[in-house]
MARSEMI-78707 format. One record per residue (C-alpha): residue number from 1; residue in three letters; x, y, z. Coordinates in nm, 2 decimals. Layout:
VOPA   num   residu        X        Y        Z
VOPA   NUM      ALA        X        Y        Z
...
//
This chain:
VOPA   num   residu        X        Y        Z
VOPA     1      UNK     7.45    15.34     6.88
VOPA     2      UNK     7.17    15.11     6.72
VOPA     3      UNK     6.89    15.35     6.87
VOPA     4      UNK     7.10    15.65     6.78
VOPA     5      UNK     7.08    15.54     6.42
VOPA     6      UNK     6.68    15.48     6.44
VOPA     7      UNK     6.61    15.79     6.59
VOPA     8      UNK     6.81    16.01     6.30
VOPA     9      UNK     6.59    15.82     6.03
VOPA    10      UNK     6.30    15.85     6.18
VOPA    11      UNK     6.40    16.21     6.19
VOPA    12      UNK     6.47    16.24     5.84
VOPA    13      UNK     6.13    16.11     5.76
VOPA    14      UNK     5.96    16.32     5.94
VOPA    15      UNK     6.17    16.61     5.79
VOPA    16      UNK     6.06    16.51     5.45
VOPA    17      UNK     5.74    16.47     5.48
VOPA    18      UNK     5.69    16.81     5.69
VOPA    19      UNK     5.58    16.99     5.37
VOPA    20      UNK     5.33    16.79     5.26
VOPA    21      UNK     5.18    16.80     5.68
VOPA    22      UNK     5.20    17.15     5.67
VOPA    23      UNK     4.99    17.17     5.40
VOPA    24      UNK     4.72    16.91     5.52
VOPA    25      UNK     4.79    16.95     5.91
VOPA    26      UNK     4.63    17.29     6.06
VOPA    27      UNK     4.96    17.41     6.33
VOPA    28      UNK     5.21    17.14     6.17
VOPA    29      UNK     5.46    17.48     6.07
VOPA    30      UNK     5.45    17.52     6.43
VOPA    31      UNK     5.57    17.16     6.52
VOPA    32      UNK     5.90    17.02     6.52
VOPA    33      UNK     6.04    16.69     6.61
VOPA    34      UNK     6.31    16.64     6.82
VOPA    35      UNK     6.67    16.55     6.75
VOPA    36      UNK     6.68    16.45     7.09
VOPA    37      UNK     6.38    16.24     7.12
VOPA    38      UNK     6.27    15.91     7.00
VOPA    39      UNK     5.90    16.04     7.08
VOPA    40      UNK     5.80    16.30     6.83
VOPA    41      UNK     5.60    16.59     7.04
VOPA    42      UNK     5.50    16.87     6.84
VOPA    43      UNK     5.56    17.19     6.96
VOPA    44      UNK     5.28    17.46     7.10
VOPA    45      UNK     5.27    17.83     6.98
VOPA    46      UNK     5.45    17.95     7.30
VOPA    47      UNK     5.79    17.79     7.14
VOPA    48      UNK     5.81    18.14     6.92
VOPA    49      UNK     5.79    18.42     7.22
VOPA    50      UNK     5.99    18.68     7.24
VOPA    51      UNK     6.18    18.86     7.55
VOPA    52      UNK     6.03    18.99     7.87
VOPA    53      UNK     5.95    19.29     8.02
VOPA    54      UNK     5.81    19.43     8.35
VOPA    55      UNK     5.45    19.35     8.38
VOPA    56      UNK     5.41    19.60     8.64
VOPA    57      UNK     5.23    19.34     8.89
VOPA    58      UNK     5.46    19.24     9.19
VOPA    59      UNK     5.79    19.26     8.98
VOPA    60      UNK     5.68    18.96     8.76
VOPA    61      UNK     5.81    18.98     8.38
VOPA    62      UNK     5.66    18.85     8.09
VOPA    63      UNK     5.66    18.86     7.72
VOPA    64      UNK     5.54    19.18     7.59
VOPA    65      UNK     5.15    19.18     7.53
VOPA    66      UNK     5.05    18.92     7.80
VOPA    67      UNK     4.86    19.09     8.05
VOPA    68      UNK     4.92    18.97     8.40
VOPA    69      UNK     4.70    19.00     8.71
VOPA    70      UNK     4.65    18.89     9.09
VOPA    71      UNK     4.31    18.71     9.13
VOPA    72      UNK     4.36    18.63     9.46
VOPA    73      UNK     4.61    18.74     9.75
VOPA    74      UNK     4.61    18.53    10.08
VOPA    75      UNK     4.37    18.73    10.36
VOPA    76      UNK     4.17    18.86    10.10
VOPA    77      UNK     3.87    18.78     9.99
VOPA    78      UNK     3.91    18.75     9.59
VOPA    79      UNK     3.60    18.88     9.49
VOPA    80      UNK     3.57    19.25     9.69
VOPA    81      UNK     3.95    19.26     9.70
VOPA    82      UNK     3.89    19.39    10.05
VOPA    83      UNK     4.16    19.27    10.35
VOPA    84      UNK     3.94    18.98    10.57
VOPA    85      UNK     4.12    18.75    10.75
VOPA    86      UNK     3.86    18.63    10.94
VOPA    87      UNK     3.61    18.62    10.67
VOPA    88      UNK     3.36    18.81    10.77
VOPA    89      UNK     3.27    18.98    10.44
VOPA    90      UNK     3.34    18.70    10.22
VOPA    91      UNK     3.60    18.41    10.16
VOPA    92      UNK     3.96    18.48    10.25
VOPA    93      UNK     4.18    18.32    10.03
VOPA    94      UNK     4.42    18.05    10.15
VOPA    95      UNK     4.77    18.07    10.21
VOPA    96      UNK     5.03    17.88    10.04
VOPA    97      UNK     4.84    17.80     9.79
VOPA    98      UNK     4.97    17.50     9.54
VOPA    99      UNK     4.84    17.22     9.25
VOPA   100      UNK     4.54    17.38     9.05
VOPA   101      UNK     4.32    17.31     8.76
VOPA   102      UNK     4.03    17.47     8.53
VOPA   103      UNK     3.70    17.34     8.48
VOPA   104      UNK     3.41    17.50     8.23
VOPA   105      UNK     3.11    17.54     8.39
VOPA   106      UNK     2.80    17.45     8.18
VOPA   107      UNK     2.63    17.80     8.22
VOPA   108      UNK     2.94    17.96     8.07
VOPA   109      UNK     3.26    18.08     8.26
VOPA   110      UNK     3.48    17.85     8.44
VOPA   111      UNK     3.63    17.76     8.78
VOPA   112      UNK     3.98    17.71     8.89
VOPA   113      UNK     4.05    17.48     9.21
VOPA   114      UNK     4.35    17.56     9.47
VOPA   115      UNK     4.50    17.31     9.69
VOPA   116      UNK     4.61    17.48    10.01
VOPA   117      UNK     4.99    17.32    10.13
VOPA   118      UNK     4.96    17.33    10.48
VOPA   119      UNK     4.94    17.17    10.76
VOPA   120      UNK     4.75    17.37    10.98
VOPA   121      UNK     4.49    17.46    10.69
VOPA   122      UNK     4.54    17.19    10.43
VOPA   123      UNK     4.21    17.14    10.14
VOPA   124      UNK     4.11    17.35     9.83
VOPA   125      UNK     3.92    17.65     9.75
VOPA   126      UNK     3.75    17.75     9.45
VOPA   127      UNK     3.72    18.09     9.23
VOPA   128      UNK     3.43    18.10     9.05
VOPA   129      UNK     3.51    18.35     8.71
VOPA   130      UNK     3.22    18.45     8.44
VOPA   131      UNK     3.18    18.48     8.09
VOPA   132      UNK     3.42    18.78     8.07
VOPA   133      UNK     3.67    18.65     8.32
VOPA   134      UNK     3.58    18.83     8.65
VOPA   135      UNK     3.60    18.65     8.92
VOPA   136      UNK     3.21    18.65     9.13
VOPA   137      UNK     3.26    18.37     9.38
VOPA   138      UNK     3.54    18.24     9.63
VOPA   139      UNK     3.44    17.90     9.82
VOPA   140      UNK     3.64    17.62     9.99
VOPA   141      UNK     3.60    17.25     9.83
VOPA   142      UNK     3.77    17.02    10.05
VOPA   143      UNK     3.87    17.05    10.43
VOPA   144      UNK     3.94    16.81    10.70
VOPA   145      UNK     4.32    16.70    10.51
VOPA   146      UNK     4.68    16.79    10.57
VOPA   147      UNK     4.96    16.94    10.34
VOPA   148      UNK     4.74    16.93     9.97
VOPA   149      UNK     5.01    16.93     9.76
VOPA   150      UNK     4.90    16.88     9.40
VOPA   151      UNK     4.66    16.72     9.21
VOPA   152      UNK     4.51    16.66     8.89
VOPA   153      UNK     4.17    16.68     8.74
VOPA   154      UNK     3.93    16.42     8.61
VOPA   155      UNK     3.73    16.41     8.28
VOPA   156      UNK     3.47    16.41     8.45
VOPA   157      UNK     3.46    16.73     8.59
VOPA   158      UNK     3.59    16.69     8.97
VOPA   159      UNK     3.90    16.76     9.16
VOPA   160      UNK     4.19    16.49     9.26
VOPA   161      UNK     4.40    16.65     9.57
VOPA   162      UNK     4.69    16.48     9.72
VOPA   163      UNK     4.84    16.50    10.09
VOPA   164      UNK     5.22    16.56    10.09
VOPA   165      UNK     5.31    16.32    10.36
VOPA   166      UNK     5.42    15.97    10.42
VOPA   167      UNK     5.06    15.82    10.49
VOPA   168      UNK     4.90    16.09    10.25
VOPA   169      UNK     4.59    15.95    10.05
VOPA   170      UNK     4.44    16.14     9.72
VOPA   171      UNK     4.07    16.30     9.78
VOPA   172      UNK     3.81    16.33     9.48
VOPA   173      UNK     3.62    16.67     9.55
VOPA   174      UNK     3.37    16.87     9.35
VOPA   175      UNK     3.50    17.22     9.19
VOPA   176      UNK     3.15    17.32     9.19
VOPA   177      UNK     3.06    17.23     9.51
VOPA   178      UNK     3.10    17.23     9.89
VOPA   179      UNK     3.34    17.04    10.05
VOPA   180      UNK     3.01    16.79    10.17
VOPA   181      UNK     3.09    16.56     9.91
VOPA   182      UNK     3.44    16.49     9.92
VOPA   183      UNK     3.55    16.15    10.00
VOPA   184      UNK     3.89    15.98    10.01
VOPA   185      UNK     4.02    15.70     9.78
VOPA   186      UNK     4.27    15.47     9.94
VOPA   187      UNK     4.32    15.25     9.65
VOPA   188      UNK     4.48    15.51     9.48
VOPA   189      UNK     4.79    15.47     9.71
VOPA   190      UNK     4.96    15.61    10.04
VOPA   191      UNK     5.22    15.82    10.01
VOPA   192      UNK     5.39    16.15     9.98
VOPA   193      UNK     5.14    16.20     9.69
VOPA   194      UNK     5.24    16.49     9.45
VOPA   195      UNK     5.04    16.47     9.11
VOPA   196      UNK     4.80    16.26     8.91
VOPA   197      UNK     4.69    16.30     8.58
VOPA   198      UNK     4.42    16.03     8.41
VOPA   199      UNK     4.37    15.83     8.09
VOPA   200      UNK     4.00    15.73     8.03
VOPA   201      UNK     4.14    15.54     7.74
VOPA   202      UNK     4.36    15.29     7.92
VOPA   203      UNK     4.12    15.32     8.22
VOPA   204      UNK     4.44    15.45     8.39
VOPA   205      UNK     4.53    15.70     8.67
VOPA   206      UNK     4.92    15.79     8.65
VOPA   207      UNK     5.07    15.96     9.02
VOPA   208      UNK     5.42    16.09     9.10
VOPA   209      UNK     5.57    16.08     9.47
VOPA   210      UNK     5.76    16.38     9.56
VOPA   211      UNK     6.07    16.14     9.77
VOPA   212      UNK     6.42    16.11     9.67
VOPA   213      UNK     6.33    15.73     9.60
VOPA   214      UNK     6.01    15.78     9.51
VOPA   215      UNK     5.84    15.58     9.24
VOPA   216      UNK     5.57    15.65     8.91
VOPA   217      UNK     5.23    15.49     9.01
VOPA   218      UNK     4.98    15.37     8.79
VOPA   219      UNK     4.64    15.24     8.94
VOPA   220      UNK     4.47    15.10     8.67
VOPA   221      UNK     4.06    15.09     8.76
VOPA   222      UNK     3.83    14.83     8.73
VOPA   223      UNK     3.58    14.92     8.55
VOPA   224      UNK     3.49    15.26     8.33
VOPA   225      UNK     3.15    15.37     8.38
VOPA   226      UNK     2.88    15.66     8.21
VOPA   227      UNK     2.73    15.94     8.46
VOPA   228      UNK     2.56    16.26     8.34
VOPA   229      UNK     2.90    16.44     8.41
VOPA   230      UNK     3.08    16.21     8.15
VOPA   231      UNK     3.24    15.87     8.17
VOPA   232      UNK     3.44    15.78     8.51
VOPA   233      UNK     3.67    15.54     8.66
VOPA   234      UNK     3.62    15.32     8.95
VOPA   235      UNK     3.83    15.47     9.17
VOPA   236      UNK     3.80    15.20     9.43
VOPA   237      UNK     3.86    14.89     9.26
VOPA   238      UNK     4.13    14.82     9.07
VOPA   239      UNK     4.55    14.75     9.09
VOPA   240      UNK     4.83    15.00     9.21
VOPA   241      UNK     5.15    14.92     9.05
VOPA   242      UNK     5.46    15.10     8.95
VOPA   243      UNK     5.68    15.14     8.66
VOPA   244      UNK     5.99    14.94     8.61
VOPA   245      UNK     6.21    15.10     8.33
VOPA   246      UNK     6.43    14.82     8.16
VOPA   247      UNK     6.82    14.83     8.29
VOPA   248      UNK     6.68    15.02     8.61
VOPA   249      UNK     6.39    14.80     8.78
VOPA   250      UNK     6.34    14.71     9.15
VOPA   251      UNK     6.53    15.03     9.28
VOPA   252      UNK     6.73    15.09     8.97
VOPA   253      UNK     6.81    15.49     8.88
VOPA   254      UNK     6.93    15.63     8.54
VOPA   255      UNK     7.30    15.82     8.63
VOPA   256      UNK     7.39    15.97     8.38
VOPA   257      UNK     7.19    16.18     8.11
VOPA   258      UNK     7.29    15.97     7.83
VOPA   259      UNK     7.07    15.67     8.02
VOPA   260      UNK     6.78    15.89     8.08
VOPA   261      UNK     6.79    16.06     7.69
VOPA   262      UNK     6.78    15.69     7.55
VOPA   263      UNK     6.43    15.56     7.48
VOPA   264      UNK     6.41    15.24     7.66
VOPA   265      UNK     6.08    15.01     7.76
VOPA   266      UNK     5.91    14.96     8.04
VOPA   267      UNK     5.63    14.74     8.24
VOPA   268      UNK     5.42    14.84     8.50
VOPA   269      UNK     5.45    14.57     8.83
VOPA   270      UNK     5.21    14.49     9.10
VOPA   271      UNK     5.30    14.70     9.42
VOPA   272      UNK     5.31    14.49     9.77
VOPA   273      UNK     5.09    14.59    10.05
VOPA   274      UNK     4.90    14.89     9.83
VOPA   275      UNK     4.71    15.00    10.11
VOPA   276      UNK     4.99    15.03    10.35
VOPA   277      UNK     5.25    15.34    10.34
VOPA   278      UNK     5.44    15.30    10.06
VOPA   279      UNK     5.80    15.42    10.21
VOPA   280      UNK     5.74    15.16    10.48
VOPA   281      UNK     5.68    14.86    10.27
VOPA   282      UNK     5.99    14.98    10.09
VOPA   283      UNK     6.20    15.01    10.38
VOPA   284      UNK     6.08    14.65    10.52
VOPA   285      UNK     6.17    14.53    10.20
VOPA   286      UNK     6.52    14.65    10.18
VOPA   287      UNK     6.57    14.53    10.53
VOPA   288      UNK     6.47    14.16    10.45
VOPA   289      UNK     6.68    14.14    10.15
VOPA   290      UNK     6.35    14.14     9.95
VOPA   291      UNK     6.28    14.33     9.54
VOPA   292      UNK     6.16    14.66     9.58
VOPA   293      UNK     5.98    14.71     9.27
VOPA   294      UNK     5.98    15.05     9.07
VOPA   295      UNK     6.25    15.25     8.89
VOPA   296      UNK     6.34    15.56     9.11
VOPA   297      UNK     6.23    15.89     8.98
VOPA   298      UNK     6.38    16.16     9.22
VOPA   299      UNK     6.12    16.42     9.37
VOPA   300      UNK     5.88    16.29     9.12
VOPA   301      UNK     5.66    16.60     9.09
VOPA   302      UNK     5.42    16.76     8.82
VOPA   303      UNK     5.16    16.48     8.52
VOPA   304      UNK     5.00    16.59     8.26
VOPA   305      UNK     4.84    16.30     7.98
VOPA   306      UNK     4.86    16.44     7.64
VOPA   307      UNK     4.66    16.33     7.37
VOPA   308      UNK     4.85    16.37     7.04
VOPA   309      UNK     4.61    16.47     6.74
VOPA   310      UNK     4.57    16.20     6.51
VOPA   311      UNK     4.73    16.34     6.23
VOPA   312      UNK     5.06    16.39     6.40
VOPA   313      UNK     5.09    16.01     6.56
VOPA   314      UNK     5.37    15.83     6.43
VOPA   315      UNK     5.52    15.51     6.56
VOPA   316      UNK     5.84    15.54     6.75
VOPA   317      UNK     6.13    15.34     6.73
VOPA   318      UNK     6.08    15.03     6.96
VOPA   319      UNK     5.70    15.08     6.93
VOPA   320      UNK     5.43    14.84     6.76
VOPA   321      UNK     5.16    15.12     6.73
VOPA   322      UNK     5.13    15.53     6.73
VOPA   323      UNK     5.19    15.74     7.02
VOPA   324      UNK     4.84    15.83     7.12
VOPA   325      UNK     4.92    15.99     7.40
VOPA   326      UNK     5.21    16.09     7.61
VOPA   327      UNK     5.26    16.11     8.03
VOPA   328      UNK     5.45    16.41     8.13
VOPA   329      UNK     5.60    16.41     8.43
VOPA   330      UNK     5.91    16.65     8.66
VOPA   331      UNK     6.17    16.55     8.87
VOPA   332      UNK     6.28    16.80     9.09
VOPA   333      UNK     6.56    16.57     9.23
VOPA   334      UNK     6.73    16.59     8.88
VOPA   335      UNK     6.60    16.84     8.67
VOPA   336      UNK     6.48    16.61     8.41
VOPA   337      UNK     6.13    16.61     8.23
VOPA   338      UNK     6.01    16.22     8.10
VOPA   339      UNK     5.80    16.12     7.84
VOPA   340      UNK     5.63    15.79     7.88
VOPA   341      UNK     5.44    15.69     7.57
VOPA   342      UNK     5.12    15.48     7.75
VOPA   343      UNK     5.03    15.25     7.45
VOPA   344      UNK     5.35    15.16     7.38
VOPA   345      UNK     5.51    15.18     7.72
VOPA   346      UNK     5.82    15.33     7.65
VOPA   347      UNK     6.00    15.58     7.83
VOPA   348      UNK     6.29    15.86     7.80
VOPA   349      UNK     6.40    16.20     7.93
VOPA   350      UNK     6.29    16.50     7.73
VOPA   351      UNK     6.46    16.77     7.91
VOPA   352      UNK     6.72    16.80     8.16
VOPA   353      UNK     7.01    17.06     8.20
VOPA   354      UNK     7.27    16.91     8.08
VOPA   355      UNK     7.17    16.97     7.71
VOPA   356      UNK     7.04    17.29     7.77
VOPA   357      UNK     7.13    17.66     7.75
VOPA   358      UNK     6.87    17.78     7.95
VOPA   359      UNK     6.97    17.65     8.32
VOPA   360      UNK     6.61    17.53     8.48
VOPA   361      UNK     6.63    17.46     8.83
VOPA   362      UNK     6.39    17.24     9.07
VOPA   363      UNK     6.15    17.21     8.77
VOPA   364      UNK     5.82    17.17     8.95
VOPA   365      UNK     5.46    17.19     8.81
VOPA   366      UNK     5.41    17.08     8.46
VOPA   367      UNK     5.07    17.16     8.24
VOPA   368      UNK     5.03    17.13     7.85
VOPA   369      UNK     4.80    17.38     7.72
VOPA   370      UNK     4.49    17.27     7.49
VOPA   371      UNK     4.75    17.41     7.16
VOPA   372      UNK     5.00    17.17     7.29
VOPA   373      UNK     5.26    17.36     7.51
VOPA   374      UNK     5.48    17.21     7.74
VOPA   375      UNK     5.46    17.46     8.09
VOPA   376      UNK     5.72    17.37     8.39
VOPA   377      UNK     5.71    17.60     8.67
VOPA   378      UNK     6.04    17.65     8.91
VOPA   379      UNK     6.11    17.66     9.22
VOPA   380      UNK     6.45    17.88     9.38
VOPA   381      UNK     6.55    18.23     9.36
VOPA   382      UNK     6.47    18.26     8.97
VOPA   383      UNK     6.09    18.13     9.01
VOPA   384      UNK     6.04    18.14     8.65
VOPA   385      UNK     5.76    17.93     8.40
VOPA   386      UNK     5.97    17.77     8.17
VOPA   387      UNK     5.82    17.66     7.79
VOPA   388      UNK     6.00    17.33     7.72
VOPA   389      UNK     6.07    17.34     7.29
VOPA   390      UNK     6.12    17.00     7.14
VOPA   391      UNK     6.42    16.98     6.96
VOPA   392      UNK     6.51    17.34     7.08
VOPA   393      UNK     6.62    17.51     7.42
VOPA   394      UNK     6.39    17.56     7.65
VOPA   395      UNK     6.27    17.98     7.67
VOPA   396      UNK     6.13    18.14     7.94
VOPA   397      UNK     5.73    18.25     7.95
VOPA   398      UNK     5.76    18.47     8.35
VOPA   399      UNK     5.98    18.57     8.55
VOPA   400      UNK     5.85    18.65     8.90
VOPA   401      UNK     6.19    18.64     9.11
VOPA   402      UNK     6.00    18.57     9.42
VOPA   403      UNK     6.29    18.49     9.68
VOPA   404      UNK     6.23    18.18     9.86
VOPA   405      UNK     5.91    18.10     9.70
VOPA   406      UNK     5.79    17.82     9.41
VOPA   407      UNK     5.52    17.86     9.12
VOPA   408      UNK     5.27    17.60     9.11
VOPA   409      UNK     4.89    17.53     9.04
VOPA   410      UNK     4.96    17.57     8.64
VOPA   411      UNK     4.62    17.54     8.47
VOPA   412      UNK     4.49    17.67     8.15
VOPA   413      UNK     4.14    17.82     8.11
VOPA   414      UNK     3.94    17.57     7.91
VOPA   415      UNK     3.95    17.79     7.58
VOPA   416      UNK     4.39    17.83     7.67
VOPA   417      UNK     4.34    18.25     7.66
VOPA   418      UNK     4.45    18.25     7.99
VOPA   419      UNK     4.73    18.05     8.24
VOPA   420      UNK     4.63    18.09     8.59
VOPA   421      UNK     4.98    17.97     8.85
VOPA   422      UNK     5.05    18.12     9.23
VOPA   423      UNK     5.34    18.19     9.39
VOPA   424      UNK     5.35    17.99     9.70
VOPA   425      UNK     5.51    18.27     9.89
VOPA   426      UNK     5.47    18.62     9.70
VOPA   427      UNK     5.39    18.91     9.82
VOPA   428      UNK     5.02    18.92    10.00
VOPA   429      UNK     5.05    19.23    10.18
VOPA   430      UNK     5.19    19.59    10.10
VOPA   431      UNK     5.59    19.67    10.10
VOPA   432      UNK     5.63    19.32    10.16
VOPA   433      UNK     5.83    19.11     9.92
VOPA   434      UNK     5.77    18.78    10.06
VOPA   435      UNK     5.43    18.66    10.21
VOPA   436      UNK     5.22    18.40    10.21
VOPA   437      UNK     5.07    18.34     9.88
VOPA   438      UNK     4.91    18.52     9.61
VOPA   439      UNK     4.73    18.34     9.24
VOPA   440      UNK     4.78    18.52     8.91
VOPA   441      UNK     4.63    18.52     8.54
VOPA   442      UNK     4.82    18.55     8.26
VOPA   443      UNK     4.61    18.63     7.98
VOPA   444      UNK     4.75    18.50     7.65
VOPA   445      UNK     4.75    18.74     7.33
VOPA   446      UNK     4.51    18.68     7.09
VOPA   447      UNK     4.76    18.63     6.79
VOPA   448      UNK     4.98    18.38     6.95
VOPA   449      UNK     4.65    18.17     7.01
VOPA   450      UNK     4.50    18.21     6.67
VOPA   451      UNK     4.90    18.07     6.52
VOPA   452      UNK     4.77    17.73     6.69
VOPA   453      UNK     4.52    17.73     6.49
VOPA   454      UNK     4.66    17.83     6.13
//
């Protein structure tokens, strides 16, 4: 009852003094706190779309005025658009293709990076898009690993992929490059590695684990070092810990809603053995009667770090200091979205069903566009990209109603006009409604863009 209380005047402050930010803060009309949050998270411009309609492109449906398009259909090569399977005439794209990101190049254009979720296949390919958005180059970026799940990408400028599996390790590869260069990085954990996103502040790299007891990772690096591509971390030196959330630590799991909604702290522990297979250390643990360290987030899946503008950090209730910036991260396992506030270190659900209207199921991939909207992508029958609205239900941004597929590899083009996101199993091939993987872009209007800005 005590936080209750400190969240609704914290509220009321920020209500009252929303007229004077709007007035002084360029997009404050289009923020709102949350009723429901002890975090404040503005809002993006996405919050305000409106219904969908048939985009005409594989029976996807979107908000009228967002243009959608296939960049890239598995056995195709993405720049011809011709049928090559064997890649003869070009660069067939991957199949099930999964995590993703953009990167600007420094001529102009940009590139987005594709993890490939298989077994057989596995690595990352590259499409290489100009100036005007046309894609002119398809190449692969990492081979030689199994099951890429997701990923996340660094500030400076290269691609984190994670393997899917119990000994899975995370793999630093260049978006720009060939796959020459890419090296493994075992420090960062083993695994069923899902996501990781990074914080060159806190000289911190945040990772989910996509098991029913997995746990959030932080491996906090060593040192922070300048390169001509920007600062970096040390990837290979440093300490892999996990996140114990107050009332739930060493194996503790928040029931009920109510739990997971209340803003509670946290402290990031020391994980035993961090070289060896995470599920087995756990499971040796257990057996000798020993802690296993780590709150369980179930099917731990999409990260994102958000950095809050300046003028909108406020201190939250419990904290010593403004939320700078905010970890994002899905559970599949119980449909819940957390907010982790990294200075601070406190922690607390921001969406989950049992508040909502809009029924999201097996939320998935998560990205946060440069204008500050919160993305989920769904797996199931509905297969939708969901806009999460502080404070607000949730609406829907697509619709592709791919049976017995997942959306994934969420990225926004550096300048946010477009969202580029596959289907893991759409339609590749003619008079098919399933297949074996296809990308899209969906090209943001104009006006919702500029409303970010004004």
């Amino acid at each position: 009852m005590h936080t209750f209380h400190r969240r609704e005047v914290l509220r009321m402050l920020f209500l009252g003094a929303a007229g004077t930010l709007a007035g002084l803060v360029p997009g404050f009309a289009q923020c709102a706190s949350s009723p429901r949050s002890g975090i404040f998270i503005p809002a993006g411009p996405l919050s305000g779309i409106g219904p969908l309609v048939d985009t005409g492109v594989d029976g996807i449906r979107a908000p009228r005025g967002f243009g959608l398009r296939a960049v890239a259909r598995h056995l195709f090569d993405p720049v011809s658009g011709h049928f090559d399977p064997f890649g003869i005439g070009g660069h067939p794209w991957h199949k099930a293709p999964d995590g993703g990101a953009c990167f600007a190049a420094p001529e102009g254009g940009w590139v987005y990076v594709s993890n490939c979720e298989s077994n057989s296949v596995g690595g990352a390919s590259a499409l290489r898009f100009d100036v005007d958005g046309r894609v002119e180059a398809a190449y692969r970026v990492l081979d030689g690993t199994r099951r890429n799940c997701s990923g996340g990408a660094t500030p400076w400028q290269t691609w984190l992929s994670c393997e899917e599996i119990g000994d899975g390790l995370v793999y630093e590869c260049d978006p720009f490059g060939g796959p020459a260069g890419a090296r493994s990085w075992p420090a960062l954990g083993c695994f069923n590695h899902e996501a990781v996103a990074v914080d060159l502040h806190t000289r911190s790299l945040f990772l989910t684990e996509d098991a029913g007891d997995g746990r959030l990772y932080r491996f906090e690096s060593a040192a922070r070092t300048s390169t001509d591509s920007g600062d970096r971390l040390d990837l290979e030196n440093g300490r892999l810990q996990v996140l114990n959330v107050s009332g739930e630590q060493d194996g503790g799991y928040a029931k009920s809603s109510a739990q997971a909604r209340t803003l509670r702290p946290a402290r990031w522990v020391d994980v035993p053995e961090p070289l060896a297979p995470q599920a087995q250390v756990r499971a040796a643990r257990r057996r000798d009667g020993l802690d296993v360290p780590g709150t369980v987030f179930r099917g731990a899946e999409g990260i994102w770090v958000h950095t809050l503008p300046p003028a909108l950090r406020t201190v939250p209730p419990g904290g010593d200091r403004p939320s700078r910036a905010i970890v994002f991260f899905a559970c599949k396992g119980d449909n819940r979205v957390y907010a982790l506030d990294i200075d601070n270190c406190l922690i607390e659900a921001v969406f989950d069903n049992t508040l909502e209207a809009l029924a999201v199921h097996d939320v998935d991939g998560l990205v946060v566009s440069p204008a500050g909207d919160i993305v989920v992508s769904e797996d199931g029958a509905a297969t939708r990209l969901i806009v999460l609205r502080p404070g607000q239900d949730a609406v829907t941004l697509l619709a592709a109603g791919h049976a017995r597929s997942e959306l994934t590899g969420l990225a926004f083009s550096p300048d946010g006009s477009r969202l580029y996101f596959s289907s893991q199993r759409g339609p590749n091939l003619p008079f098919r409604a399933r297949g074996t993987g296809v990308t899209y872009e969906l090209r943001i209007p104009a006006d919702i863009r500029a409303a970010a800005q004004t």
